[in-house]
N, C-alpha and C positions, 0 to 999 in steps of 0.2 A: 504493500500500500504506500502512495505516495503521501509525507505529512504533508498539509498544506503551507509549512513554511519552507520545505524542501526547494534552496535557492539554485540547486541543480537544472532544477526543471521551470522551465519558463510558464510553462502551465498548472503550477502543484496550486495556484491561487483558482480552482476552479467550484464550483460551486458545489460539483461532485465530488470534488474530493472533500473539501470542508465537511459535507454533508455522510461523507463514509469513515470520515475521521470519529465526526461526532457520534455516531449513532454507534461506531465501535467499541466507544469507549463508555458510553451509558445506554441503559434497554430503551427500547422506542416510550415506552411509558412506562411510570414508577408511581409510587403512591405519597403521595404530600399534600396534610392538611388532609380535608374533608372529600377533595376530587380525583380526578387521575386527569395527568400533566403530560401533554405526549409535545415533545421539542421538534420542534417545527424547525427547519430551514428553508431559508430565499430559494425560489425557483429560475431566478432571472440573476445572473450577475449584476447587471446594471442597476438591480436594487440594493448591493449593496455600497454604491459609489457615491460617493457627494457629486452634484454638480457642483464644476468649476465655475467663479468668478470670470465674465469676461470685462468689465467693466466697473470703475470705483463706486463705489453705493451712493454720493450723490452725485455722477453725471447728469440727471435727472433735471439735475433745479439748471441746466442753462438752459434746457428751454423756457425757466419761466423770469432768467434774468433781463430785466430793462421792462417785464411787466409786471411780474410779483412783486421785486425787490430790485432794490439799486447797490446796495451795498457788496460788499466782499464777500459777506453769508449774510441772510435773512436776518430779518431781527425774528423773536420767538412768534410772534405775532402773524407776520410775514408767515412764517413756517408754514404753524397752522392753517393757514388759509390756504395752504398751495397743497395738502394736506386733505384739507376739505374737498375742492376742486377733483382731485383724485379718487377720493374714497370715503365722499360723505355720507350714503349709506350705510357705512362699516359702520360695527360697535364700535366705540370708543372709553366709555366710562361707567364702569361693570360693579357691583354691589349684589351680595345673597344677604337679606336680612329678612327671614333666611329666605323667602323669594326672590328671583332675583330681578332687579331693577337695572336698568342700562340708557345710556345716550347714547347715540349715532353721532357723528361729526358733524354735521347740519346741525341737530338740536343742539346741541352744545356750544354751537357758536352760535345761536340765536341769544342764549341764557349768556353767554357771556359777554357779546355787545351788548345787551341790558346792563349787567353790572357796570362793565364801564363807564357805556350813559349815565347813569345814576352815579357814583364815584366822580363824573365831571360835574356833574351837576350841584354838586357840594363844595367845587370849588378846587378838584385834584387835578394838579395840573404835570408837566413832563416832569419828570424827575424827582416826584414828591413820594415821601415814603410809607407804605404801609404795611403791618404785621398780621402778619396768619398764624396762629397756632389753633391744633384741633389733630382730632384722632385721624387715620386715613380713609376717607370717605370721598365720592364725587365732587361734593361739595366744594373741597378744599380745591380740586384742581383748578375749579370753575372761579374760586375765589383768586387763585392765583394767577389767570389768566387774566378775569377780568381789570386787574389791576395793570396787567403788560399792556393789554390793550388801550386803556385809559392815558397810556405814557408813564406812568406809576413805576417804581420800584418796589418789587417784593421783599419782605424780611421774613422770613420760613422761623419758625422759633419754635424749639423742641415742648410738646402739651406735658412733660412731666416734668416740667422746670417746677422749682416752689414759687409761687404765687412774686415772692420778694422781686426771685433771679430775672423774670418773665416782666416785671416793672422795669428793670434795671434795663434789659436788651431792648425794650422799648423806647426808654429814654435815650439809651445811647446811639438808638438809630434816630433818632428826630421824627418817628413815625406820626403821621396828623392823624389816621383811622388804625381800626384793629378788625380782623375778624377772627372769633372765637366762639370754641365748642359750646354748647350748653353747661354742662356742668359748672362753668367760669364764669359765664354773659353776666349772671348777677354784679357780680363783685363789679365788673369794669363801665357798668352799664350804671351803676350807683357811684362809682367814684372814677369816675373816667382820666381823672390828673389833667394834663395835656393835651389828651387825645380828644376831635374834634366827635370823631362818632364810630360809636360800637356797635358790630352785626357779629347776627348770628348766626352761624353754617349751619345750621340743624333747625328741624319745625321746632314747635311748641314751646319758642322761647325767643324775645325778640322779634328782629324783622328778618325773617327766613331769606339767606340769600339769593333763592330762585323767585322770591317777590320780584325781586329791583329791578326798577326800570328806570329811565329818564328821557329827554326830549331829544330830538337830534341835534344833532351839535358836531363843528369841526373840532376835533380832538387830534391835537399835535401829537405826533407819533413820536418815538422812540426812534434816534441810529442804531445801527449795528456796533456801534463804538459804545454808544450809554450804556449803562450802569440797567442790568435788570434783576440783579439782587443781591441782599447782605446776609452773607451767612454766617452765622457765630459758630466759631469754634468750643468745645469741649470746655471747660473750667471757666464756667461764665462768670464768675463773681470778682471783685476786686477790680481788674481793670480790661473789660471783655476786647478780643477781635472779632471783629466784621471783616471777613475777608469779600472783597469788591470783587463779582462777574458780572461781565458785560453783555449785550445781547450775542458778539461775537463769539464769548469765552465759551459760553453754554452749546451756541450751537454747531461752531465748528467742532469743540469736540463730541458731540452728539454724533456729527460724520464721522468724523474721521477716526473713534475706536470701531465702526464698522468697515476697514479698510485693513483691519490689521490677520487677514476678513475674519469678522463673525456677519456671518448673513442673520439678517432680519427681515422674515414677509410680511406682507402687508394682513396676513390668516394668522399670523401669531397675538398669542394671547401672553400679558404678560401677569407675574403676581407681585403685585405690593403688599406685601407683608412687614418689612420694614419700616421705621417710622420717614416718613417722607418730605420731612422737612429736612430729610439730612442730606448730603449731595452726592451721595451713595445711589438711592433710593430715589432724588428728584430726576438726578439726570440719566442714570443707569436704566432707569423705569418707565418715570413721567415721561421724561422731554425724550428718549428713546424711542417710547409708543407713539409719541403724537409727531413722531419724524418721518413714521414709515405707513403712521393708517392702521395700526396693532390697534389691540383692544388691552387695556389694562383693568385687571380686579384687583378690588380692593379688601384685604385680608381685616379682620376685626381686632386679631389678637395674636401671637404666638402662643400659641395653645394648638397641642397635637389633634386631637378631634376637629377641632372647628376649620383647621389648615388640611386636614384629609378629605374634608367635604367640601371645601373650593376649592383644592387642586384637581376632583376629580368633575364636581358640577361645573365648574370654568373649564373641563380638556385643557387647564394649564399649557405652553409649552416655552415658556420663559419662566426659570422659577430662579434668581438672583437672591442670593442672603448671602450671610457671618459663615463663618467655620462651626461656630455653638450648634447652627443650626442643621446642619450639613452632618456633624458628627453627630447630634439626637437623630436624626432619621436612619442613618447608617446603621448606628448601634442597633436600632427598632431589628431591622432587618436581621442581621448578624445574631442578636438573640433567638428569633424567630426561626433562623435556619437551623443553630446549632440545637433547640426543641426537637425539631425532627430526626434529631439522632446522628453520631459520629458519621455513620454510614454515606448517609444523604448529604450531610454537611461536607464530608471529603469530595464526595461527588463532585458537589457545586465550586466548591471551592476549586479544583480542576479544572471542571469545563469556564470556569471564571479564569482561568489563568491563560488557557487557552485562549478566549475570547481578544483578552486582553494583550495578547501576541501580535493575534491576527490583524487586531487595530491598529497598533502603535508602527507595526513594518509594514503589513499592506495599505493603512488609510481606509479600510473598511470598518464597516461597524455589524459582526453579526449577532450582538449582545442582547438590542430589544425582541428578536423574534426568540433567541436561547432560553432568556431568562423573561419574559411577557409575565410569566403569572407569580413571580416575584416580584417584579413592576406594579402588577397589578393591586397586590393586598397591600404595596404601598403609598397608592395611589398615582404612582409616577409614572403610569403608560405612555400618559400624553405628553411628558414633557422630552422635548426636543434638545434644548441648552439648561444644564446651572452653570450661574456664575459666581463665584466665590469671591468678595471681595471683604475690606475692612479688617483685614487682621489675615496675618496667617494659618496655612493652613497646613497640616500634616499630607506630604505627599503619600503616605498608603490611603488618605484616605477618598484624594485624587483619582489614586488608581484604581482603589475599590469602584467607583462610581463610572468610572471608563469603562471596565470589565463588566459592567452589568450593561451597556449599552447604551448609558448616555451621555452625548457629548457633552463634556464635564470642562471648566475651566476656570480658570482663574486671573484676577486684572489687579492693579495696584494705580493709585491715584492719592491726591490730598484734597482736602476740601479747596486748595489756593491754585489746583488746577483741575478743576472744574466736574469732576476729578481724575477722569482716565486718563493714565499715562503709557500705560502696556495692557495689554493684553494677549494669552496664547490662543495661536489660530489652533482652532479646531481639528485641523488634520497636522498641525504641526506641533505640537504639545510636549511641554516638556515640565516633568511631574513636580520638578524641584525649585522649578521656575514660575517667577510673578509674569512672567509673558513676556512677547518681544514689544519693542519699542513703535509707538504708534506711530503711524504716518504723519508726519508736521510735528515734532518731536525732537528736539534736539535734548540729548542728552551725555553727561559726563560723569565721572567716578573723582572728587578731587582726593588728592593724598592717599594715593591707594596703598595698603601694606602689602607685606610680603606674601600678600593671599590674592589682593587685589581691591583689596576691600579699602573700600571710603567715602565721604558722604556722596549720595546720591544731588546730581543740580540740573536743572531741567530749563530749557525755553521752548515756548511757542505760542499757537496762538489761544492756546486752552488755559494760559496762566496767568494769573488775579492782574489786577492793578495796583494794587498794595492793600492795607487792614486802613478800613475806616476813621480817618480822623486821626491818624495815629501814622505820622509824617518816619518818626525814627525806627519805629519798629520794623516799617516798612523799609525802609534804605539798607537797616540791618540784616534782611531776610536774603536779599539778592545779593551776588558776588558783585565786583565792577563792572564787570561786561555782558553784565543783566542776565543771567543765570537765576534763577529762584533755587535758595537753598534750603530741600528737604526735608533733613535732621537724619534721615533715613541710611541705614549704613547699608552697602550692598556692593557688587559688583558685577560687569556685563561679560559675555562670552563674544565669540567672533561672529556671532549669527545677532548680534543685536536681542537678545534675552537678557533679563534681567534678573538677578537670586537678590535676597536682602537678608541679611544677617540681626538684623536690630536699628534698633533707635539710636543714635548716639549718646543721648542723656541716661540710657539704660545702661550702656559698660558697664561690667566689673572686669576692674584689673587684680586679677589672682598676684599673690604673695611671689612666684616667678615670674609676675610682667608680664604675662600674657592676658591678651582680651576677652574675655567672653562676653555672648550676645545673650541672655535672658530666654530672648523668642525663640531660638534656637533649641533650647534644652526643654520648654514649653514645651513645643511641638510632638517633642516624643511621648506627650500622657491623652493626647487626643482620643485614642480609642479606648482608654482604659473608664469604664462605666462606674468605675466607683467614686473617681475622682470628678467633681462639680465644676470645682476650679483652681486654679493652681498659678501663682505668682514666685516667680526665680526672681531673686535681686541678692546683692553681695552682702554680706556685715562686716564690720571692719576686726580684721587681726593685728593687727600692727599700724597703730596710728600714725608713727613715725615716717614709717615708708607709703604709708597710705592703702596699705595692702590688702585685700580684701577674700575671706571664703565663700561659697555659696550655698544659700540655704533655699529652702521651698515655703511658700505658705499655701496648705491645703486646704479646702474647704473640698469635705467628702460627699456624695451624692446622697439627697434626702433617703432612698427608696433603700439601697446600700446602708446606710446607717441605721435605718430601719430594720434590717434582716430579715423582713419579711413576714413581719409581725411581731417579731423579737426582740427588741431594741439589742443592738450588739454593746458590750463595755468600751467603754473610752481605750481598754487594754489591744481590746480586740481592731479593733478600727486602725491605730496605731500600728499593731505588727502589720496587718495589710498592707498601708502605705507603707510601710517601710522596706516588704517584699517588693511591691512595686518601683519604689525608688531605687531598692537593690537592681532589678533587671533593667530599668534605661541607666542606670550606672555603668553598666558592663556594656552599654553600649557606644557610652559620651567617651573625647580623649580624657587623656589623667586628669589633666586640667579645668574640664569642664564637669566634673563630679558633685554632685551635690551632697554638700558635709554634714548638712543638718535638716529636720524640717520640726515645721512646727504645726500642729492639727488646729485650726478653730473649729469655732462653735455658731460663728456666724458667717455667713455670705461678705466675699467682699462688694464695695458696693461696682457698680458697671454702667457703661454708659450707654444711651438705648441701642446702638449698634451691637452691647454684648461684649465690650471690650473693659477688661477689668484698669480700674483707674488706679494708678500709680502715685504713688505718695506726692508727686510733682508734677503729675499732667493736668 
């Protein structure tokens, strides 16, 4: 028998042989869960090839330059509209509660020239600023649009700030209106401060933002140079950044991370589950869907239940999150297989290796028809791409999700460029890698060490204007020759990919002078289901020299601690992690070992993306 990776034979890539490999090495049906499972294989070669790219993803808009739009890229506004014109039938702004309710690109920009009418009508004029916070709902995109429309500047502002933080980023944007959730409308709606007028995203509370309307009126538009939103970074208190995107920064890089290709159709559906004021979430998501005519749902909660029944009532086929989230579903899986017994689980675990052979050297994917009814109880048949962003991510667990069949990948960005900066193509994936460097992307390694490693620094045309009001911080952020510097430690290959090792500010230098990265030694607990979360940072051994060991801070998994009805002893929890720390010990070099750790009893706290916050971020 020929295997099908057998590089002798120019034909061992045939469907027939794949197909007599597979069925060799497991029965045509076997019994798993409540049904019988018989592995199907493609009958057609050509179903299991990608189509190739002939063309960069927006060729498109020259035909509609010198009538849509004048500028270099659209302003978001612009977009939309060229947008409509193409696919305004299509859904566009999708919600189950728990029916499900949706707009098409037509109604939606009917509701949203209303809002902006109204919004002028009050006196909002170009470049005037207003805030949004509110849970992820149509609402909100509608509120955020209708403000781009208006000429307006958005200020997205994270709903689970305290009351205080959420005053604060208001003020420090100069916002004259606000739109906010229900649960809030009181509070701002009785002591409004500064603010000229407060709505409501939501019915039965306030003036519902699909009321608003106003009279026609010429409303100065927005360039593609202006300013179309402030986003606050991470530790808003004390002395907050606004990092400034412009209508270019948003939408050039909207293109242009599809060039690096990730194909997007105009039939994709995408899932907002993250919180969507964050620029993960608005551009990756939002301004991604409404670029190509997708349809985006809108997730309620990160809660396992309620995200299995709109991945599967949406046919999902954009599902974008954290690592957190990526690694809960995984694990779901992984548990459920090894249920059915060593037997079945070697099985899978084989032809998943297999799979993921076939993938990585031929560019095929025969993993969705393999594994379908694994896909299935996880509700993840439909989905086509995940994309992993916001934190790193363990490459098994990359591989695991390639091996099951779906094109799986991951992108690296900051909120200060807009944010994608790489991302790995789909048929070019490399497991270790934050992806290659996106089209219009200039990028550098300064002060690389003897690994290659050093901060990452970046131009183009995806990257901020500087932080709001904040003239030095700004000058401080960029090298001389206009670079934006990162903080990000990393280093590129000869294919233009990109690995990251850490933050800068995270270092520890061990007691022999060598660096260690934090994220690095993280990464290796990702699949471990007992551990919730888990923080590496140095302690100091020697003050003098500045030297530092490293310790762990664990916070162990509810359900695990639990035992399963049992509560386990503090004793017991303790030798666990400690086995556990012993085997990624034997994995780390000497110097990256972890000396110590220490068990809590509470959650550290995390930031909505899921990113455990740092004693100084």
């Amino acid at each position: 028998m020929t295997l099908p990776w057998d590089f002798r034979n120019q034909n061992a890539l045939s469907v027939s042989n794949i197909k007599r490999f597979i069925m060799q090495t497991l029965p045509q049906n076997f019994s798993f869960g409540t049904g019988s499972v018989v592995i199907s294989i493609l009958h057609r070669q050509e179903d299991f090839m990608a189509v190739p790219r002939t063309d960069e993803p927006w060729a498109f808009l020259e035909d509609y330059r010198g009538k849509a739009f004048s500028g270099q890229w659209p302003t978001l506004p612009e977009m939309y509209r060229i947008t409509v014109s193409r696919f305004g039938e299509r859904p566009c702004f999708t919600i189950y509660e728990p029916n499900r309710i949706s707009l098409c690109y037509t109604e939606a920009l009917k509701i949203i020239e209303a809002v902006a009418r109204w919004l002028h009508s009050k006196g909002l004029r170009r470049g005037d600023r207003v805030a949004v916070t509110g849970k992820n709902a149509p609402e909100w995109t509608v509120a955020y649009l209708g403000i781009l429309f208006a000429g307006g500047v958005v200020v997205p502002i994270d709903y689970q700030l305290k009351n205080e933080e959420i005053d604060l980023l208001i003020k420090t944007a100069g916002a004259k209106m606000l739109f906010v959730d229900e649960e809030k409308y009181d509070r701002y709606a009785q002591n409004p401060g500064a603010l000229e007028e407060v709505l409501s995203l939501k019915k039965g509370v306030g003036t519902y933002i699909y009321d608003l309307d106003g009279p026609e009126a010429e409303i100065e538009q927005a360039a593609d140079a202006d300013l179309a939103a402030i986003l606050f970074t991470s530790g808003t208190m004390g002395n907050p950044k606004g990092v400034m995107l412009t209508h270019r920064n948003l939408v050039s890089d909207c293109y242009l991370a599809q060039g690096t290709p990730l194909i997007v159709y105009h039939t994709d559906v995408f899932y907002a589950i993250l919180p969507i004021h964050h620029a993960y979430t608005m551009l990756a998501v939002f301004i991604e869907t409404i670029s190509t005519g997708a349809e985006v749902v809108f997730g309620k909660r990160m809660v396992t239940k309620a995200m299995l029944k709109d991945l599967k009532e949406g046919k999902i086929t954009m599902l974008l999150g954290v690592p957190m989230l990526f690694n809960k579903v995984l694990a779901g899986i992984i548990r459920g297989l090894k249920e059915k017994g060593p037997v079945v689980y070697g099985i899978i675990s084989f032809l998943m290796l297999v799979s993921g052979l076939i993938k990585k050297i031929f560019k095929v994917n025969p993993g969705k028809k393999i594994f379908g009814f694994i896909l299935d109880k996880a509700s993840l048949r439909s989905v086509r791409i995940c994309i992993c962003g916001g934190g790193p991510l363990s490459p098994s667990v990359f591989r695991k999700y390639n091996q099951l069949g779906i094109d799986f990948v991951q992108g690296y960005g900051l909120t200060e460029t807009s944010p994608i900066i790489t991302i790995n193509p789909i048929e070019q994936y490399k497991e270790t890698s934050v992806g290659r460097i996106c089209p219009g992307v200039e990028m550098k390694v300064l002060n690389p060490d003897e690994r290659g490693v050093g901060e990452v620094i970046v131009k183009g045309p995806m990257v901020m204007q500087g932080y709001y009001n904040m003239s030095e911080e700004t000058a401080a952020s960029f090298t001389p020759d206009g670079y934006l510097k990162t903080g990000d430690l990393g280093y590129l290959d000869s294919e233009n990919y990109l690995y990251l090792t850490g933050r800068a500010k995270n270092i520890i230098v061990t007691e022999g002078g060598k660096n260690v990265y934090p994220e690095e030694i993280e990464n290796e607990f990702q699949l471990f289901e007992e551990i919730e979360q888990i923080m590496v940072r140095g302690f100091v051994i020697d003050k003098k020299v500045k030297s530092e060991g490293i310790e762990a801070l664990v916070y162990p998994n509810p359900e695990f601690r639990d035992g399963g009805g049992a509560t386990l002893s503090k004793q017991a929890i303790k030798d666990r992690v400690d086995r556990i720390i012993t085997e990624v010990n034997q994995r780390l070099l000497p110097y990256q070992k972890i000396a110590r750790n220490v068990i809590l009893d509470e959650p550290m706290e995390m930031t909505t993306t899921k990113k455990i916050k740092r004693g100084d971020n």
